[in-house]
N, C-alpha and C positions, 0 to 999 in steps of 0.2 A: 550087749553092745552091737551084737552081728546083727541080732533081731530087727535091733532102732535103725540102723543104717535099710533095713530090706523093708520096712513101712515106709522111712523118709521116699524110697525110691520108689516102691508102688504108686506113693501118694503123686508124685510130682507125674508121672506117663501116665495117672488118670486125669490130672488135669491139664497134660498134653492134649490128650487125645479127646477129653472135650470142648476146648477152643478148637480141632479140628473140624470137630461135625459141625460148631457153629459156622466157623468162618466158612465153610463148603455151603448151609444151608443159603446164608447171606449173600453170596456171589454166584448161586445156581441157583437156588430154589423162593427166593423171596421177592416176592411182586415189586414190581419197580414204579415208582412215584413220576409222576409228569413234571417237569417242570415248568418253576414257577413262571407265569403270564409276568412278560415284560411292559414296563408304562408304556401307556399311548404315548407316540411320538407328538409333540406340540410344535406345529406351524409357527414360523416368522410371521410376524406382520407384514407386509411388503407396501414400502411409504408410495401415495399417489405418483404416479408418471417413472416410477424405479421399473427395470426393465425385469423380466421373468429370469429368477437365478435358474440356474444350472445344477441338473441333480447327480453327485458324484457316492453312487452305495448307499446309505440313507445318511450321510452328511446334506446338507444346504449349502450351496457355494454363493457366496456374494462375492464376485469380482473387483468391488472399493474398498470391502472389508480390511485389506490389507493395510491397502493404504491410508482410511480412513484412520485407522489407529494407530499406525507410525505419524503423520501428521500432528495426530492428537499427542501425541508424547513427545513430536520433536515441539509442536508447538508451546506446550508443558514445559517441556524442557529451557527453553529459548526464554520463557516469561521467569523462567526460575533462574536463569543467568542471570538473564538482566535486571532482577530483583534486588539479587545477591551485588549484581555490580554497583546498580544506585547505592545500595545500603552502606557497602564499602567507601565507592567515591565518598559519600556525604560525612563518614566515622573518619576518614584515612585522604582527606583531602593534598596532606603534605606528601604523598607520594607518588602524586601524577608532576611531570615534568612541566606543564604549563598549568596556568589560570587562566579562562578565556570569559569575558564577561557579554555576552548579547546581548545589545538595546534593540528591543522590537519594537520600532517606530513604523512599522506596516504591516496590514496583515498577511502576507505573504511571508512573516515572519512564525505565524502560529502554524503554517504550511512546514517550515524548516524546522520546527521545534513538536508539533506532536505528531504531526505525518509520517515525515522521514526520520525523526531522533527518538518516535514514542515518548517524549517527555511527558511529563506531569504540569500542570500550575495549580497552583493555590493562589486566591480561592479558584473552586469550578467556577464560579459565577462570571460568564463570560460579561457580564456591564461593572463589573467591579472595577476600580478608579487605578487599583495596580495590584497585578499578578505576578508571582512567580515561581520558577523551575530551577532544578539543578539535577546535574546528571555527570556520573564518568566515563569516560569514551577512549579509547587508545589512552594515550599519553597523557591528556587533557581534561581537567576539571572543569567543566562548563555549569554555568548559572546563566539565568536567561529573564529580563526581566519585561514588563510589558504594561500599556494601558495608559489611561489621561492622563495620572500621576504623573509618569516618567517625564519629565522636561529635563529641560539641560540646567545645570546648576543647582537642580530641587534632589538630587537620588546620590545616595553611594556611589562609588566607583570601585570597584572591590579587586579589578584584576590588571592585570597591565597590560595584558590585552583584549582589546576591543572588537566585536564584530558588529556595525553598524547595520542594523536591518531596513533600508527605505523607500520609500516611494518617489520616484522619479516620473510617473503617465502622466501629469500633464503639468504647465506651468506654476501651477498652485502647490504644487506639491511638491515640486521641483523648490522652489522658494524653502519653505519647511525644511527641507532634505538640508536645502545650503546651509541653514543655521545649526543643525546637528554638524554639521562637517567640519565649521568654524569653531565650534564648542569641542570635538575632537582634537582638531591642533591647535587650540592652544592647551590641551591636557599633556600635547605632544610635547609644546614648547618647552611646558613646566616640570618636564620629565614625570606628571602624574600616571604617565601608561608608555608603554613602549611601540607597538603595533596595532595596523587599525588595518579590518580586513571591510570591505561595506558587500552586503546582501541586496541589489536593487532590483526592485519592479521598473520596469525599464520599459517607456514609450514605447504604442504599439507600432508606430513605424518606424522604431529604432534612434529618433530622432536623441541621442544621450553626448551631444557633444560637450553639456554643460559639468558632465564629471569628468573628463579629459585630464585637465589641468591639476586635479588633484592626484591623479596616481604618479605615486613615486619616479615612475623612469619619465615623468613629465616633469620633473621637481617640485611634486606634489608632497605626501605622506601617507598617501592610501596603499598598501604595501598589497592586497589582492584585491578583484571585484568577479563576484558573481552576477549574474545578470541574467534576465528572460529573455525570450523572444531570439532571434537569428542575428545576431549583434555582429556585423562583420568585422571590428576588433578582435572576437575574442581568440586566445594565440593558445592556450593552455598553458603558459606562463604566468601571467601574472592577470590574466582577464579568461574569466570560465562562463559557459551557460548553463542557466541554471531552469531547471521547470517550474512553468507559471505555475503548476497545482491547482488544487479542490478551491473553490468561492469563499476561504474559511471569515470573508466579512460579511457573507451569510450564515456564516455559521455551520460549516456543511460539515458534517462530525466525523470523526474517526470512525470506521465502517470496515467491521470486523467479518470474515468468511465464514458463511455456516453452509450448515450440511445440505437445509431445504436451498438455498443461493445458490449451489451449484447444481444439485441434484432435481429440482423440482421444474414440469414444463412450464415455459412462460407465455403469458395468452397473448403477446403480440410480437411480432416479425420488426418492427423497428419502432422507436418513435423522434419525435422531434418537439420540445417545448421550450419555445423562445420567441424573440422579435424578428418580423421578416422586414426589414429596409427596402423602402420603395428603392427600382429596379436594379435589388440586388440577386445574385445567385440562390437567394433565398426563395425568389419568388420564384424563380423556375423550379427551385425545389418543392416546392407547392403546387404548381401547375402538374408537374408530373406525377407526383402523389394524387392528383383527384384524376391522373387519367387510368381507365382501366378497375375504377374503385380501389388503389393501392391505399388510400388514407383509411381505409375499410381495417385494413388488415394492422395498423400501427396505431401508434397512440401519437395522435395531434393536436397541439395547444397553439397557436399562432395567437400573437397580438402584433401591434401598432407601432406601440413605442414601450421603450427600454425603460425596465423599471429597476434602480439600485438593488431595492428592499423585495423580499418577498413576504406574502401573510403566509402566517402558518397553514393555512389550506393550498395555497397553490405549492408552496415547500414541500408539504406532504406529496402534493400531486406529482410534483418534478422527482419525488426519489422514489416513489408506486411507479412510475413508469421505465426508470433505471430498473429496477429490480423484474419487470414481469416484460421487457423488453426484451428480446435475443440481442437485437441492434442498439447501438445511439446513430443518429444520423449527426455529422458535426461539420456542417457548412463555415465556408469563410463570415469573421467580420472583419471588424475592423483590421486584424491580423488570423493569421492561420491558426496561431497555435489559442487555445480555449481552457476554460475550467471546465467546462464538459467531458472534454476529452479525460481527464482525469478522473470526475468525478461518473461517469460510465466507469472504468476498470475498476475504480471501487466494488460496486456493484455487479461486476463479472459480464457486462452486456458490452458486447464489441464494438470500438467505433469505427465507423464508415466516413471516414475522413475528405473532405474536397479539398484535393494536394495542389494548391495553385499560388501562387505567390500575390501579395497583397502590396496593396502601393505604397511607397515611401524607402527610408535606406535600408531594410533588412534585405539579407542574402548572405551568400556565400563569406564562410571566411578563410583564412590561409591557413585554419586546419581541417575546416570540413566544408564540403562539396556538396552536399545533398538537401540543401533547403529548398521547401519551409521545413521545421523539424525536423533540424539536421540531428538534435539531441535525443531525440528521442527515437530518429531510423537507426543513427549508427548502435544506439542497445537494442537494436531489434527487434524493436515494438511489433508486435504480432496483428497489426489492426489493417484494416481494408482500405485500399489507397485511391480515389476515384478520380481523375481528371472534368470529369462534366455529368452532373449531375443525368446527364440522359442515358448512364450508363444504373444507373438504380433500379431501373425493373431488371435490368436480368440481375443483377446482386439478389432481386426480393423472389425470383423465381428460384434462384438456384438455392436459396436460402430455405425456403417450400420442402424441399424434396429433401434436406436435413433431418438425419432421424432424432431421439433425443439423445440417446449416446453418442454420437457424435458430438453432439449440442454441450453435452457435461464435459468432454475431452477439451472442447474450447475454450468453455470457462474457464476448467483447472488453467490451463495453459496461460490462459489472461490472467488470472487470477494469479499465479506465480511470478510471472513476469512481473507486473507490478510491484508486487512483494518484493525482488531481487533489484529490481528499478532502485528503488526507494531504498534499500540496504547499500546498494552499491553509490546512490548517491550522495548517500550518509559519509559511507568510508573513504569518498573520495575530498568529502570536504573536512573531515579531520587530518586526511594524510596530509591534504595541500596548505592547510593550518601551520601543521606538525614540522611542517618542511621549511616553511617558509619563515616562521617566528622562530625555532628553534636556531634554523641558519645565521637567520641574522642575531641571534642573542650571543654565538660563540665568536659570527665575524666582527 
């Protein structure tokens, strides 16, 4: 037994002591191997007119990257809400507090419905005889219907309350308008609806005294009115202004932000495509553009006379020049405020505004002081304010010397604002809805 225990023991401090000698040979005496060659490093592509990244250790620094993909997530984010929210409002309609039903009897209605509310219609086919939308919104179930179809006494009436969308520019249409208003109260009479809020495109020199009489504190029945232009009525009580918006009776589409739109250089310093009105400010704005070669440097389309409709090639032309424009120039017509101006921020290309007052009753009202677009200085529209077009070469000089980064920081800039524009104009005509139809449902 003594024997076995003095082999086990031999046996295990010989094989001590030959993992000794190995592990010494290993860690002193055995060639050491190189290590392994690491991959080639692989270059970014770096998109045309992107400025030189920044090399931080052998990282690549993109300075938008950041933001570039928080945008892309909140923007992800945001469509994923408001997926979830349509889906809901349209399954779970009995649990919004109101029903609100819009007749889009103008196109300044498909401005308020996919511009500013992102709605839907069906069908897309913008010539179809009748379209429509539903959406939930705060408190409120909104459908929204639209097109030939729609007359009064031919359509459903689905909700009990009403936002009437109309056209009020000129007397033809003003006529029209009346006969929806008349078809409203008597739905009023007949207890078929309970509130009626109207949405109007409002005459360019204000001239709207023909809807007066029907709003309520007139002993009317029009319980709110939104309206364009510099309405000096409007109190923020029970008469708001509202933004002319995009040309959507041309058709001017929903014009989504991409990456090249902000980040890419654009080959002209400003442009201008439209009608120049014999001896309007138009024309001086022409004059000065040919002096110095300035028209050299912009994109210039000038005609004669005003044309409703555009062909699909000059349509193309007008939103190529939005897009590779830095500027929009946006001279007076017939009134200050434009679908230009709109439909540049679309686009990310600044407008150069001529802030002068145009003739007839627009101006100032007892809550804002800063017309022409009072509506659009008091949200801080971020756009260039010129009194006289003889002030444009130095705008196009100082404009020159703009590097592209800087150039990208403006677009974001416009580019967000408008975004927040249009959110905030959303939330404000829900709330003023919410407030105003709920009120009176309990009083």
């Amino acid at each position: 037994m003594r024997a076995a225990r003095r082999r086990l023991c031999s046996a295990l401090a010989l094989a001590y002591g030959l993992f000794s000698l190995y592990a010494a040979y290993t860690v002193f005496l055995r060639p050491r191997r190189s290590p392994a060659p690491r991959p080639p490093h692989r270059e970014r592509r770096v998109p045309p007119g992107f400025t030189d990244h920044v090399a931080l250790g052998d990282e690549e620094w993109n300075p938008w990257e950041g933001d570039e993909k928080n945008e892309l997530a909140a923007s992800q984010q945001r469509y994923e809400a408001n997926l979830k929210m349509i889906k809901y409002g349209r399954s779970h309609p009995e649990q919004a507090s109101l029903r609100v039903q819009i007749w889009g009897k103008a196109a300044i209605g498909l401005y308020l419905w996919q511009h500013i509310f992102g709605g839907h219609l069906e069908p897309a086919d913008v010539t179809a005889q009748w379209r429509e939308g539903r959406q939930k919104a705060g408190k409120t179930y909104f459908s929204f219907v639209t097109g030939p179809s729609v007359a009064p006494g031919y359509f459903s009436v689905e909700a009990e309350h009403v936002v009437l969308v109309l056209n009020g520019r000129e007397q033809a249409k003003v006529a029209s308008a009346t006969q929806w208003l008349l078809y409203a109260q008597t739905l009023i009479q007949t207890r078929k609806i309970q509130h009626v809020a109207v949405v109007l495109l409002g005459n360019e020199q204000c001239n709207n005294a023909w809807i007066q009489p029907y709003l309520k504190r007139n002993g009317g029945f029009v319980n709110l009115l939104f309206v364009t232009y510099d309405y000096a009525f409007v109190n923020e009580e029970d008469v708001f202004q509202w933004p002319l918006g995009v040309a959507t009776y041309r058709n001017f589409p929903v014009v989504e932000p991409s990456w090249s739109m902000l980040h890419d250089p654009r080959s002209y310093l400003c442009n201008f495509l439209g009608t120049v009105y014999k001896n309007s400010s138009r024309e001086t704005l022409m004059d000065i553009l040919k002096q110095d070669g300035l028209d050299k440097l912009c994109w210039i389309a000038a005609r004669e006379q005003w044309q409703p409709q555009e062909t699909n090639e000059s349509f193309k032309n007008y939103q190529d020049a939005l897009l590779h424009s830095d500027l929009t120039l946006c001279p007076v017509g017939i009134n200050t405020e434009c679908y230009r101006i709109y439909e540049a921020c679309s686009y990310g290309s600044l407008p150069v505004i001529e802030d002068v007052m145009t003739p007839g009753d627009c101006g100032n009202s007892s809550m804002y002081h800063s017309a022409p677009l009072q509506l659009l200085k008091t949200m801080g529209a971020p756009f260039i304010f010129i009194k006289n077009w003889n002030e444009l070469p130095a705008v196009l000089e100082k404009e020159k010397k703009i590097n592209l980064q800087e150039k990208i920081q403006r677009r974001r800039k416009l580019l967000e604002w408008y975004q927040n524009f249009k959110a905030w104009m959303r939330q404000k005509f829900i709330n003023t809805l919410e407030s105003s139809f709920l009120a009176s449902d309990k009083g």
